[in-house]
C-alpha positions as CSV (number, residue, x, y, z in Angstrom):
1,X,-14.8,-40.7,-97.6
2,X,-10.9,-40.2,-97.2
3,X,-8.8,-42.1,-95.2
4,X,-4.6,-41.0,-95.8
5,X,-2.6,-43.6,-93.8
6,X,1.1,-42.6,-92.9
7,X,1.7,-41.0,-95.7
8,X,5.4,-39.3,-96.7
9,X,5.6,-37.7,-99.9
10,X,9.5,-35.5,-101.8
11,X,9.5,-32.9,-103.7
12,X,12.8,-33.9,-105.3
13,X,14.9,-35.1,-103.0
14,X,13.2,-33.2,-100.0
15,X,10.7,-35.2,-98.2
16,X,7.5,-32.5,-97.2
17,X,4.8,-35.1,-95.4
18,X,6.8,-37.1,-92.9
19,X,3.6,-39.2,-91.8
20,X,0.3,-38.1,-92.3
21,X,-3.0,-39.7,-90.8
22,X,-6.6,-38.2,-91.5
23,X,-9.8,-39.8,-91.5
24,X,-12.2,-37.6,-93.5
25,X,-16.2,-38.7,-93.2
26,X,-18.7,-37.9,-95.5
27,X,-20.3,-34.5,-94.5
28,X,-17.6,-33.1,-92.7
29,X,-15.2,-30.2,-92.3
30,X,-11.7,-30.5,-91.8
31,X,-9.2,-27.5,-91.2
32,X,-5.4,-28.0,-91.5
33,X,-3.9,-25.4,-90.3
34,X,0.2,-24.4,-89.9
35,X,2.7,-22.2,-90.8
36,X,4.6,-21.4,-94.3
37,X,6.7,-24.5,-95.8
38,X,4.4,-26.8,-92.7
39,X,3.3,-29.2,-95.9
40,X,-0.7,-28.0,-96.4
41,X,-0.6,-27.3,-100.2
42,X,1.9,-30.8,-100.6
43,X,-0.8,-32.5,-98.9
44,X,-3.7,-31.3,-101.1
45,X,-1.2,-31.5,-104.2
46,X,-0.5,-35.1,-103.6
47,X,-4.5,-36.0,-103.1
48,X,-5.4,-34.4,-106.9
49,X,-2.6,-36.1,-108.0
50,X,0.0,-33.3,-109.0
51,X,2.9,-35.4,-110.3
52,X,5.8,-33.4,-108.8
53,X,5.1,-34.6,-105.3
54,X,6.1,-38.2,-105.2
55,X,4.7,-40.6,-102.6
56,X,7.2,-42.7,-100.9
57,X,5.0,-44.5,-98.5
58,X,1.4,-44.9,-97.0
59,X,-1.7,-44.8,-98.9
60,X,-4.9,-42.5,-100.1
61,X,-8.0,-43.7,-100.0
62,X,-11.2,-42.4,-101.3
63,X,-14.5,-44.0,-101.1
64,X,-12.4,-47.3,-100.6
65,X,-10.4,-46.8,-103.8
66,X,-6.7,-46.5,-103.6
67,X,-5.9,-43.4,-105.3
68,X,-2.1,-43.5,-105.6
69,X,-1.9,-44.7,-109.1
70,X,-4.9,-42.3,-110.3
71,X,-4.2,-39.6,-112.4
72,X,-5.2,-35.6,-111.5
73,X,-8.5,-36.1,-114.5
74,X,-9.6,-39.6,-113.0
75,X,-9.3,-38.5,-109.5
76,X,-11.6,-35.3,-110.7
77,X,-14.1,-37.1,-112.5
78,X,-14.7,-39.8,-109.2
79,X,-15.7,-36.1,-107.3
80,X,-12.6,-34.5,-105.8
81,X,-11.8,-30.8,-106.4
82,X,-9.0,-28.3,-105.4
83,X,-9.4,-24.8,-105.1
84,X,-6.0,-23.6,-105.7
85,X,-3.8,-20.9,-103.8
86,X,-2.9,-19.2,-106.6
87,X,-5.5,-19.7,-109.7
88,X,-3.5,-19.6,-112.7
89,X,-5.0,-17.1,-115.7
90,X,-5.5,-18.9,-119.3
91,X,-6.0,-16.0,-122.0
92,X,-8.8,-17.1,-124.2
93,X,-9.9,-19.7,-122.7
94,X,-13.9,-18.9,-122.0
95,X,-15.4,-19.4,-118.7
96,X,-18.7,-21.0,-119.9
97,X,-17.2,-23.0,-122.7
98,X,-14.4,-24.1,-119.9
99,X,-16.9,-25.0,-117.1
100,X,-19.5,-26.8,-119.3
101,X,-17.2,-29.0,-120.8
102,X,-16.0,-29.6,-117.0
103,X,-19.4,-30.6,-115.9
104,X,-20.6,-32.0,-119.1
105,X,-17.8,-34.1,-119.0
106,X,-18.4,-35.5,-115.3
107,X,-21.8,-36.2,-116.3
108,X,-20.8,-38.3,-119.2
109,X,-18.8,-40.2,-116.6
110,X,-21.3,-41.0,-114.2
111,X,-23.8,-41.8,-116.8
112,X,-26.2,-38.7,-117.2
113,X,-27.5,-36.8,-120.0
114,X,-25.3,-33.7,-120.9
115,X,-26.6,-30.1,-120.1
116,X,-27.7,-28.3,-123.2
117,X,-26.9,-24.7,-123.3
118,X,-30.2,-23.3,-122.2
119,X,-29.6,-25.1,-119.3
120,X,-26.4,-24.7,-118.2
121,X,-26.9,-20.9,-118.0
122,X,-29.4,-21.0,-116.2
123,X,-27.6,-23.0,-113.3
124,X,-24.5,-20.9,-113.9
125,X,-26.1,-17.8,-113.8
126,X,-27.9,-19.0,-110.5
127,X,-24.5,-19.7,-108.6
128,X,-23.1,-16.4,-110.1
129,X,-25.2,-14.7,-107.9
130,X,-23.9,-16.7,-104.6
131,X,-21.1,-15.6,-105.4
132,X,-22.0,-11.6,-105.9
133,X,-21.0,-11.8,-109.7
134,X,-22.8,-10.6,-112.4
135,X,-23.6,-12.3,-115.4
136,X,-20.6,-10.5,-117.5
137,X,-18.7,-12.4,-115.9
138,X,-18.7,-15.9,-117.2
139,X,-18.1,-14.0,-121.0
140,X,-14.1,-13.5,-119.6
141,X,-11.0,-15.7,-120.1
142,X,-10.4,-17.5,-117.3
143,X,-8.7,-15.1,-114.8
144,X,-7.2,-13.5,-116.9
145,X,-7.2,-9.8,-115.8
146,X,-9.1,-10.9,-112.8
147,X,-8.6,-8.9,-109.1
148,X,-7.2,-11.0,-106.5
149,X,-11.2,-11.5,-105.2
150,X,-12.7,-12.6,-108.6
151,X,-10.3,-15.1,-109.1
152,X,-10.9,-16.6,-105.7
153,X,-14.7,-16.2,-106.4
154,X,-14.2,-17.9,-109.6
155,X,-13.3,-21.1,-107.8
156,X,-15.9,-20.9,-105.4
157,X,-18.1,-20.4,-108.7
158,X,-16.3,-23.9,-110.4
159,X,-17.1,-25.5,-106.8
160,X,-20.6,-24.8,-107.1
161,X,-20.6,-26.1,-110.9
162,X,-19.3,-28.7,-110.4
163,X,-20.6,-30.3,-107.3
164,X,-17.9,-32.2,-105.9
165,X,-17.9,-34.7,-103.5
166,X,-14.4,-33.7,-102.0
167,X,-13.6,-30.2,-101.4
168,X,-10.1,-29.2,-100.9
169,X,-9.9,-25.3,-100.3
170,X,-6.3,-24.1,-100.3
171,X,-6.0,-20.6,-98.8
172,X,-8.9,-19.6,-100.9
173,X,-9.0,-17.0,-98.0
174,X,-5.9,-15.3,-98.5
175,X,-5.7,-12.1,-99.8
176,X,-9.2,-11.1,-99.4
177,X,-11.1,-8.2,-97.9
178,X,-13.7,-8.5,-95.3
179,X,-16.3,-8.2,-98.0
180,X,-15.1,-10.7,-100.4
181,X,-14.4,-13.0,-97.0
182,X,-18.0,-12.6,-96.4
183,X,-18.7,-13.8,-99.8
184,X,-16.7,-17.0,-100.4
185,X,-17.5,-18.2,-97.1
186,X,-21.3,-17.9,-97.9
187,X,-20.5,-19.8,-101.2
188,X,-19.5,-22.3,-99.2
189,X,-21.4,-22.5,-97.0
190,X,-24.4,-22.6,-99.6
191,X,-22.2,-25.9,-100.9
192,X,-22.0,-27.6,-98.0
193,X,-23.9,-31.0,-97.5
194,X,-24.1,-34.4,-95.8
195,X,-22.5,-35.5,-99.2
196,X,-20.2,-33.2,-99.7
197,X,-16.6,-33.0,-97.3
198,X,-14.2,-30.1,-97.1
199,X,-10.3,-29.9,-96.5
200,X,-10.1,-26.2,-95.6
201,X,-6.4,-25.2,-95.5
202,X,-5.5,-22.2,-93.9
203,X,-3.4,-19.8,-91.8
204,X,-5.8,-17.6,-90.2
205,X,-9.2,-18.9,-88.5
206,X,-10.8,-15.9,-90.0
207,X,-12.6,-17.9,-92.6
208,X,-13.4,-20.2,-89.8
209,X,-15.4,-18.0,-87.6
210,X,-18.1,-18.3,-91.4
211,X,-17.3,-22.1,-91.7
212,X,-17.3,-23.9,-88.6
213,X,-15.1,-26.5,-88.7
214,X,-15.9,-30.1,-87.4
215,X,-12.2,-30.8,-86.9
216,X,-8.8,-28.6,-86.6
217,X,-5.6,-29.9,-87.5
218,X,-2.3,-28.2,-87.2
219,X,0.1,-29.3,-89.8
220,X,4.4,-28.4,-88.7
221,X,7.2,-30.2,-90.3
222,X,5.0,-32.4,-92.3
223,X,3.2,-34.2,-89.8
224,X,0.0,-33.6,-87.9
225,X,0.8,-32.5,-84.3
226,X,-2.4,-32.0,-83.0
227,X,-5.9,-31.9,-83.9
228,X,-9.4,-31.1,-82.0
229,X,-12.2,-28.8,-82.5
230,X,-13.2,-25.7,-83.9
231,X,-11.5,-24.6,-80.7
232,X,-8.4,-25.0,-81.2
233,X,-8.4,-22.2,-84.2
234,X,-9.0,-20.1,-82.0
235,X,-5.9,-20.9,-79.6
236,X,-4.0,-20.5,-82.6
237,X,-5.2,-16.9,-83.2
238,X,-4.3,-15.8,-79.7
239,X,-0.8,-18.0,-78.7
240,X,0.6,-18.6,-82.4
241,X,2.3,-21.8,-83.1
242,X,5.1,-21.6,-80.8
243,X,3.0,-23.4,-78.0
244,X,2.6,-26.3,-80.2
């Protein structure tokens, strides 16, 4: 499904990803794990396309389609979606009218028949409970006023809207109590197919223990320095990164 091939990427005139290889397969989970300023959110930046990080060799490839000269819409309409670290709030700005125009809008791309409205609240008010919202919910601006949690669990929520093929999770775990843990990992979960992939970036294998991993990366000074299985989070947990 992905295949990035020795990649580098600036931010600027720093370069962030000195070299990065992954092989991504459809139906699989994929952790990159490292420390602060290691390159994870610059690597899930440059897939969706965010045009501050430049790409100054190597290639992205996604369901054999070069993705480089792709912009962030294109890339989300062919079935790749980030969950971001730090979801931005936009006042007034509806959460149904925002997410049925998002999945309305993929389906004109692929060629299917737009929801109507009777039936796009039923679906979203069926993956509001996976997420332990209640329906009130989706009558707010998008996170605007939301706790830490709901605007992680808001993402988990656009996830499950929009059925992506490509998941890429950026420290959706951060922040959260063991509760709300418990929650988006279970959203997850609920999402995951032999269809569907996941980049899971993290610093803790917390979320991991819920989401087993087929693969562990760890991600220092832009480049991948070691990968293996679900393992290897665990190592990390007990020795740090100072062994690496």
């Amino acid at each position: 499904m992905l295949k990035i091939k020795e990649l580098k990427c600036s931010i600027g005139d720093k370069e962030i990803l000195r070299g990065i290889n992954l092989d991504v397969k459809p139906g699989e989970v994929h952790a990159i794990m490292g420390r602060n300023g290691s390159g994870k959110s610059t690597l899930a930046n440059v897939i969706t396309g965010k045009e501050t990080a430049q790409i100054t060799n190597g290639s992205i490839i996604y369901n054999n389609e070069d993705l480089n000269e792709k912009t962030p819409e294109e890339r989300s309409l062919r079935g790749i979606f980030l969950s971001f670290q730090y979801p931005v709030a936009i006042p007034g700005v509806n959460i149904t009218y925002f997410l049925k125009e998002a999945v309305n809008a993929k389906r004109r791309y692929l060629g299917k028949d737009e929801l109507d409205a009777a039936t796009f609240l039923r679906q979203i008010k069926e993956k509001l409970k996976l997420v332990d919202l209640d329906s009130s919910f989706i009558k707010r601006a998008i996170n605007d006023g939301f706790s830490g949690g709901e605007k992680k669990r808001n993402e988990i929520l656009q996830l499950l809207m929009l059925e992506p093929n490509l998941a890429i999770l950026d420290e959706t775990d951060s922040g959260l109590d063991i509760d709300a843990l418990n929650t988006i990992a279970h959203g997850i979960t609920t999402a995951k197919s032999p269809e569907r992939s996941f980049i899971i970036i993290t610093h803790y294998p917390r979320l991991l223990n819920y989401v087993k991993p087929d693969k562990v990366h760890i991600l220092l000074k832009g480049r991948i320095v070691k990968s293996g299985g679900p393992e290897l989070a665990q190592i990390l947990e007990e020795k740090g990164y100072g062994w690496v």
